[in-house]
C-alpha positions in Angstrom: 52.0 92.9 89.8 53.3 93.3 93.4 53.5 89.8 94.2 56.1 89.6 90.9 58.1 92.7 92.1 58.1 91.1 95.9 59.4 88.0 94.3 61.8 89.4 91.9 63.3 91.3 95.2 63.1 88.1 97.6 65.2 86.9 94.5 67.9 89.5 93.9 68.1 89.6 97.7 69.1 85.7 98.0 70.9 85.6 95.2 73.3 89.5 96.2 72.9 88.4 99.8 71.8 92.4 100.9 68.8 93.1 102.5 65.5 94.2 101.2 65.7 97.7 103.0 68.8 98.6 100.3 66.8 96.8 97.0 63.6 99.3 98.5 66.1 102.1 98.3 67.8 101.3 95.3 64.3 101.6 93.8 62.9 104.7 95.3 66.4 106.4 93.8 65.9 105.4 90.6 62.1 106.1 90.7 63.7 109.3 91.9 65.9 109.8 89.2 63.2 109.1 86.2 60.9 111.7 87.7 63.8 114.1 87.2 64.9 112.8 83.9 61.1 113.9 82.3 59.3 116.0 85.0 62.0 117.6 87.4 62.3 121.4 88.0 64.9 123.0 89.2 65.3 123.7 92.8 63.2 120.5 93.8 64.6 118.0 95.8 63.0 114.9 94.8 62.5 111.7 96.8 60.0 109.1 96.3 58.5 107.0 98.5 57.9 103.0 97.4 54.8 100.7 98.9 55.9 97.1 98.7 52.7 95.6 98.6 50.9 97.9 96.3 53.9 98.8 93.9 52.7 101.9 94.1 55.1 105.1 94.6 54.4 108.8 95.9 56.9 111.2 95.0 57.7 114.8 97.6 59.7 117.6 97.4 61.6 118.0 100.6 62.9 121.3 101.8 64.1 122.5 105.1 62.6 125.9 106.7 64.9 128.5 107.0 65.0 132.1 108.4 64.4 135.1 105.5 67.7 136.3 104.4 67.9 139.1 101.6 70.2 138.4 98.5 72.6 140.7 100.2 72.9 138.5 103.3 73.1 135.5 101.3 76.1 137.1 98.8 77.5 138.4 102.2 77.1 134.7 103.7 78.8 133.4 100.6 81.6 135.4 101.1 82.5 135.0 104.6 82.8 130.9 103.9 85.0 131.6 100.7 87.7 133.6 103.2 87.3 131.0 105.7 88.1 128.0 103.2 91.2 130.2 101.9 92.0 131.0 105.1 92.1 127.7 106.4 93.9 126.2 103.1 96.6 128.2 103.5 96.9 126.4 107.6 96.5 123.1 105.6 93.7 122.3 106.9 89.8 121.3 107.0 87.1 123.7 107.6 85.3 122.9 111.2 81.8 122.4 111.7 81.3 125.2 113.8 83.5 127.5 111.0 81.7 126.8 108.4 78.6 129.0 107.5 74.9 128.1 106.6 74.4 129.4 103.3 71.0 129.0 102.1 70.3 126.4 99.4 67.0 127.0 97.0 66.8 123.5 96.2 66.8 122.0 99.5 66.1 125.0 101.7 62.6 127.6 101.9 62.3 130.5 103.8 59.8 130.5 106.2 58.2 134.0 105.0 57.1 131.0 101.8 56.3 128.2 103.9 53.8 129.5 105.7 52.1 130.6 102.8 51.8 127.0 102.1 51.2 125.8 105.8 50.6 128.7 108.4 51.9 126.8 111.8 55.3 125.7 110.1 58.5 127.2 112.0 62.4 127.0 111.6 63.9 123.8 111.1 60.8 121.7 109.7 60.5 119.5 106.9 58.1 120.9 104.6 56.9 118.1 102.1 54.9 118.9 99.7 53.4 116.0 97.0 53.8 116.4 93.8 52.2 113.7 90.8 53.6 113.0 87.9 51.5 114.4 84.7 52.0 111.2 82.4 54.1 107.3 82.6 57.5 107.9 82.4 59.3 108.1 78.9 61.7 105.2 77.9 64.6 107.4 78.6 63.7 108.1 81.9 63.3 104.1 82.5 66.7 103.3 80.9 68.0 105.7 83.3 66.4 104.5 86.3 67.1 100.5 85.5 71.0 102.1 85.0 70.7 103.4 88.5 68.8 100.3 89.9 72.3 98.4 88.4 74.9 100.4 89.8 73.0 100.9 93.2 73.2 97.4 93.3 76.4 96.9 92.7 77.4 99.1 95.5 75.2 97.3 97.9 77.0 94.0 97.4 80.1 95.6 97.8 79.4 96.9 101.2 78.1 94.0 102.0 81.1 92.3 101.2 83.3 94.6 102.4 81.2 94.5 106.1 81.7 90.7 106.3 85.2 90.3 105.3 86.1 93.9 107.6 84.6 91.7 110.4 87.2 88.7 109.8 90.1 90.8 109.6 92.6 88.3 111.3 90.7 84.9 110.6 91.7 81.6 108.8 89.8 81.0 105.5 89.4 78.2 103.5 90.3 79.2 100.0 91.0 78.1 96.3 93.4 79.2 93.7 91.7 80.6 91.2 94.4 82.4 89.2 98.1 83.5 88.9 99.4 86.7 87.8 102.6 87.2 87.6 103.9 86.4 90.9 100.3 87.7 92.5 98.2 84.7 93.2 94.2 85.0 93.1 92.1 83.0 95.2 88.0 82.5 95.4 86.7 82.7 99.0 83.4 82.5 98.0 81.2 86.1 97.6 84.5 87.6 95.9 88.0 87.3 95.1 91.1 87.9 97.3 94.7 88.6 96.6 98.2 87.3 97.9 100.9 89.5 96.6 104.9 88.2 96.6 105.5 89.3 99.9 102.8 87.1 102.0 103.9 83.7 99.6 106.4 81.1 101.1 109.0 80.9 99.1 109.3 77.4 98.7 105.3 77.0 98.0 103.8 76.1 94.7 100.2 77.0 94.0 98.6 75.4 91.0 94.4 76.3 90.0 92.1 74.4 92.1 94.2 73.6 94.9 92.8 74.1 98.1 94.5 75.7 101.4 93.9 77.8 104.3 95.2 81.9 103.9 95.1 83.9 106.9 93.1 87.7 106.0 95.7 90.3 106.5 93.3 93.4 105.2 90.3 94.2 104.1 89.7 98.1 102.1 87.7 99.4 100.0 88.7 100.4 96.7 86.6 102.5 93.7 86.0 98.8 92.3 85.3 97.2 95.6 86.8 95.3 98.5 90.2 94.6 98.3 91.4 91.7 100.5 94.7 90.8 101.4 95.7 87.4 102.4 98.7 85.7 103.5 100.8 82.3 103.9 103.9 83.5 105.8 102.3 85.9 108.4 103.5 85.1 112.1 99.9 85.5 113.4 98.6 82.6 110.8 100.5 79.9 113.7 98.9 81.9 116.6 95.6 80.7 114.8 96.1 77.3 113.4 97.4 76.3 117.3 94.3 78.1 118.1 92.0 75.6 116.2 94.3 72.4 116.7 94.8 72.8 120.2 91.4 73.3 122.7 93.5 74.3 125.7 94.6 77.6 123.8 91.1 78.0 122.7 89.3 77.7 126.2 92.3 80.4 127.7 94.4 77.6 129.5 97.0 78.0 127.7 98.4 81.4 126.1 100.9 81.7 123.2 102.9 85.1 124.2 105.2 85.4 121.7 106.1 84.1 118.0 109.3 84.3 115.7 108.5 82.7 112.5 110.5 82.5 108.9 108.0 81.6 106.7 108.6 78.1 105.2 111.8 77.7 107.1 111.2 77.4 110.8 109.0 79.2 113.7 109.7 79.4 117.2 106.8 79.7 119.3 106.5 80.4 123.5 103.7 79.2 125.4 102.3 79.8 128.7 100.2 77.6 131.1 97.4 79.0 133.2 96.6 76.2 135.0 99.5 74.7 136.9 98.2 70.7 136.0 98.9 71.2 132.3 101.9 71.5 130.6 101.8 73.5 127.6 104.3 72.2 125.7 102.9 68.7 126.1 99.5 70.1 125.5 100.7 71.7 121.9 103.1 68.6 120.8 100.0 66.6 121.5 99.7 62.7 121.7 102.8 61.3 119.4 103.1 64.6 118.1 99.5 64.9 116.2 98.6 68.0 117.0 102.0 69.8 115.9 102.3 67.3 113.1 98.9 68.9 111.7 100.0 72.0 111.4 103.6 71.1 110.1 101.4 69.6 107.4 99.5 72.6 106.8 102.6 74.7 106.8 104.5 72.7 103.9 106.9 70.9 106.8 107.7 74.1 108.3 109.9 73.3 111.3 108.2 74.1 114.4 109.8 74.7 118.1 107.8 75.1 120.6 109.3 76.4 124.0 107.9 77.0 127.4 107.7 81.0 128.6 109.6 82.1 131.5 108.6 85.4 133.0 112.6 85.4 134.3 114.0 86.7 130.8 117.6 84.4 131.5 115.3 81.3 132.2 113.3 82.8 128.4 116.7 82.9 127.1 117.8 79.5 127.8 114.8 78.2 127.0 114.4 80.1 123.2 118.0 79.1 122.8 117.0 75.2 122.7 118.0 72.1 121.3 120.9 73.8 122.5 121.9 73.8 126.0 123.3 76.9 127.2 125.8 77.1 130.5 125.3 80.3 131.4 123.9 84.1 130.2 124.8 87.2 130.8 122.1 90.0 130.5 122.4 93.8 129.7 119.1 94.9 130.3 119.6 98.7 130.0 121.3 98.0 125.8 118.8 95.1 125.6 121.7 92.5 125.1 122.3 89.4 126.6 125.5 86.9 125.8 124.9 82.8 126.2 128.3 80.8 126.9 127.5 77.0 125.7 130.2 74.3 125.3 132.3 73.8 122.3 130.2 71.1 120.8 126.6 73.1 121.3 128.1 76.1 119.3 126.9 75.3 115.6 123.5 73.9 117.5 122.9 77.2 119.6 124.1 79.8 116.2 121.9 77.3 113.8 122.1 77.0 110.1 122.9 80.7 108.9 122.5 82.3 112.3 118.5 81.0 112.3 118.3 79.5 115.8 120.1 82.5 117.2 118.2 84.9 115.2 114.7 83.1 115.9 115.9 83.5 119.3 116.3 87.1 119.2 113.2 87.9 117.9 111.3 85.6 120.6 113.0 88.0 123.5 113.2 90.7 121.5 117.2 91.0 123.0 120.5 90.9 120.8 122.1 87.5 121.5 125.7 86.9 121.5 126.7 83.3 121.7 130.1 82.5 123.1 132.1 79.3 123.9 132.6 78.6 127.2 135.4 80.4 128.6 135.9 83.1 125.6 134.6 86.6 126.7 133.4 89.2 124.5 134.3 93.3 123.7 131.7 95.4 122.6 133.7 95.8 119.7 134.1 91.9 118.7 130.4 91.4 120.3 128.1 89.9 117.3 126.1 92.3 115.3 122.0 92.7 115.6 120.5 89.7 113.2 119.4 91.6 110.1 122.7 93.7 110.4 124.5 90.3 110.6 123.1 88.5 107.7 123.3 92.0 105.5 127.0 92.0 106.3 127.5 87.8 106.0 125.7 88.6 102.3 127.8 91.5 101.3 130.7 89.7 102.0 130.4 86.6 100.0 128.9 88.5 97.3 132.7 90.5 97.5 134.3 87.2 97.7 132.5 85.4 94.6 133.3 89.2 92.9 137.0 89.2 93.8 137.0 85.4 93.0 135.7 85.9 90.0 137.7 89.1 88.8 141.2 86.7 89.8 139.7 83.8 87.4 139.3 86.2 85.0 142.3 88.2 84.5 144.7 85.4 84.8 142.7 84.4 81.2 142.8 87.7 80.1 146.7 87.6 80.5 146.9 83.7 79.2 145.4 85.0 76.3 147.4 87.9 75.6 150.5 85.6 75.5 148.7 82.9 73.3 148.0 86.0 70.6 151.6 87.2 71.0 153.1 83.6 71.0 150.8 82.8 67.9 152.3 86.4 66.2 156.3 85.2 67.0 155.4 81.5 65.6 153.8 83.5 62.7 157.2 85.8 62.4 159.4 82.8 62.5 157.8 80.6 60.3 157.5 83.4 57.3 161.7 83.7 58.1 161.9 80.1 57.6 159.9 79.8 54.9 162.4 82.5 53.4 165.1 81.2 54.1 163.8 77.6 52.5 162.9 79.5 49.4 166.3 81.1 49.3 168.4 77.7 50.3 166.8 76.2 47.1 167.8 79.3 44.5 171.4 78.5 45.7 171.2 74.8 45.1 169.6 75.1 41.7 172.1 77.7 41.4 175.0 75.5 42.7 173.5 72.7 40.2 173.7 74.7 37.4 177.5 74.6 36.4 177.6 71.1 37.5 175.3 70.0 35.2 177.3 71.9 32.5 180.5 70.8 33.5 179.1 66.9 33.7 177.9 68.2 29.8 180.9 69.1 28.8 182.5 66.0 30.0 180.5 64.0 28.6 180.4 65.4 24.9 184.4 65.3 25.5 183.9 61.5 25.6 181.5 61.2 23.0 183.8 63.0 20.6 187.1 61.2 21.6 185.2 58.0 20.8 184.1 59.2 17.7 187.8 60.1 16.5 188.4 56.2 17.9 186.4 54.8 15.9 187.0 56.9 12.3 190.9 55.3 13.6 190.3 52.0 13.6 188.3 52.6 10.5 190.6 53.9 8.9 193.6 51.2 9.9 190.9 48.1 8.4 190.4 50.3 5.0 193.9 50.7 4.9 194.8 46.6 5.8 192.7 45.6 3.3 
């Protein structure tokens, strides 16, 4: 029998990856749980001990030794922490250790007046345990309970173990793969559990399909009522410091240091390193041979753009330096506002301010100054002087989102007033032709009008003739009746 129960644990422990110490305690608290459940009295407070190799369990009721206290002095006691607690609820606040007061517990605490009844040479603050043996097996309730409590106990072990190994990797590269996507939340399986990259640690122009395969840096790592909850990301600035980490050995063994990184995720990242030792060049070191090193991590990054610059303890050198491709005259520095103002020629403007402000603004956030680029030979008030970044690109957005507004309230009310005119053009052409149609209807009474007496004129004429041809003819008739 115990060589099945040492297997079964060997077995939950591979398979849960917690020790056999917790699946031991997981057991004597359900065993504990079940004598409760059917044999339990009141103020007992149970706990069992387990024997691996026989199986066999002794169960003890535990209490601490006490000094005597009347039930005055305990409902006295009681009181004195309830005003404390108020008291110290009304500050806002936590009751102290040495506030609060020892009340005295039947369950887990026995006078000392009773415990040497039991055991004569017992004093204050001893454990007294006293064995107690269960009268019959334990009833099937009593075992559904306990294999209920063996579960969840269980459960809660894995968690913390989970939780203890991740906590330690806070700030690691993982290998993980999508398992799921949410919404916009994306789920991936790093093995023992499941981790979470919310909208805000995506790159934007990243696609993540199920069963893909990348590397996610671990942002956090807390526990939650149902378990672990890690965080990882894609766009953090710190996932660079570590991929150079692993590509490039001189970072690794201390040689060379990375002290500072600006990084848009997706986009570009600036990145400043430092050399220890004065026979390597770090920015050799990190480009690598033909550009194998950095081209590694450009791949891993989705063709992020990568510039890495040398560090210059001389914050004008820095400057100049952060500032490239472009190449920068001159810079003034303002050490006390934290602003600094590059001059560069004509040409090198567009290449020093970058594509929407980025090189400039990378910049910025490398030194950790306000950069104002200038052209050589303009100067600059405080007034005209270039904004901070973020206030800059909040500004440059607000105004083109005016302009497309204002553009598009000029498109539209130009149609709104072409189509006012149409309606009331269509409503005169409507007038007129109803006149004209009038008017038509009206010409034509007055020519059938006009017809009219013609006609009976042209009538008369004609019957006229008809009759002066008739009294022609009874002529000539009569002339041959009377020649005969």
């Amino acid at each position: 029998m115990s060589s099945e129960i040492q297997k079964a644990i060997k077995q939950i422990c591979d398979e849960k990856n917690i020790s056999e110490e917790s699946v031991i305690e997981t057991i004597e608290a359900a065993l504990a749980v079940a004598y409760r459940k059917d044999f339990g009295e009141k103020d007992e407070n149970i706990k069992v001990e387990f024997n691996l190799e026989t199986a066999a369990a002794r169960v003890f009721d535990l209490k601490a030794v006490v000094e005597d206290m009347t039930e005055e002095e305990v409902e006295k006691a009681k009181e004195e922490e309830k005003e404390k607690r108020e008291k110290a609820k009304e500050e806002g606040r936590e009751l102290t250790s040495e506030e609060r007061v020892e009340l005295y517990n039947p369950k887990t605490d026995i006078m000392i007046s009773e415990a040497r009844k039991v055991k004569k040479d017992v004093s204050i603050d001893d454990e007294m345990r006293t064995e107690l043996f269960p009268p019959e097996a334990y009833g099937r309730m009593a075992a559904q309970t306990a294999k209920q409590v063996i579960i969840q106990k269980l459960r809660e072990a894995e968690r913390d173990v989970v939780y203890s190994d991740y906590k330690n990797r806070e700030g690691e590269i993982i290998n993980a793969t999508v398992q799921r996507i949410e919404g916009r939340v994306v789920l991936f399986d790093i093995g023992q559990t499941t981790a979470v990259m919310p909208p805000q640690e995506q790159i934007d122009q990243e696609n993540y399909t199920s069963g893909q395969r990348i590397k996610v840096y671990i942002v956090s790592v807390t526990k939650t009522t149902k378990g672990p909850e890690i965080i990882v990301s894609r766009s953090h600035p710190e996932m660079v410091i570590k991929l150079f980490t692993m590509e490039v050995p001189e970072i690794s063994n201390g040689s060379i240091e990375i002290k500072a990184v600006a990084r848009e995720a997706g986009s570009r990242t600036k990145i400043a390193v430092l050399s220890k030792e004065s026979n390597i060049d770090p920015v050799g070191s990190c480009v690598g041979q033909r550009g194998t090193r950095v081209q590694t991590i450009i791949a891993e990054l989705g063709g992020e753009k990568i510039d890495i610059i040398e560090y210059d303890e001389d914050p004008i050198k820095f400057i100049v330096n952060s500032l490239s491709p472009a190449k920068v005259i001159s810079v003034k520095l303002d050490e006390e506002e934290g602003k600094a103002i590059a001059e560069v020629k004509e040409d090198q403007l567009s290449l020093a301010i970058g594509k929407s402000g980025q090189n400039v603004r990378l910049s910025a956030k490398l030194t950790g100054l306000k950069i104002d680029i200038i052209k050589e030979g303009e100067t600059v008030s405080k007034k005209s002087s270039q904004k901070s970044e973020e206030n800059e690109s909040k500004d440059k957005e607000e105004k083109v989102e005016e302009e497309k507004k204002t553009k598009k309230d000029k498109k539209e009310k130009p149609k709104k007033d072409s189509d006012e005119k149409e309606v009331k053009k269509e409503k005169v052409d409507k007038k007129e032709d109803k006149k004209e149609s009038k008017k038509e209807t009206k010409d034509k009474e007055d020519d059938k009008e006009e017809e009219k007496p013609k006609k009976s004129k042209a009538k008369k004429k004609s019957d006229e003739k008809v009759e002066k041809k008739d009294a022609e003819d009874e002529k000539k008739k009569k002339e041959k009746d009377e020649d005969k």
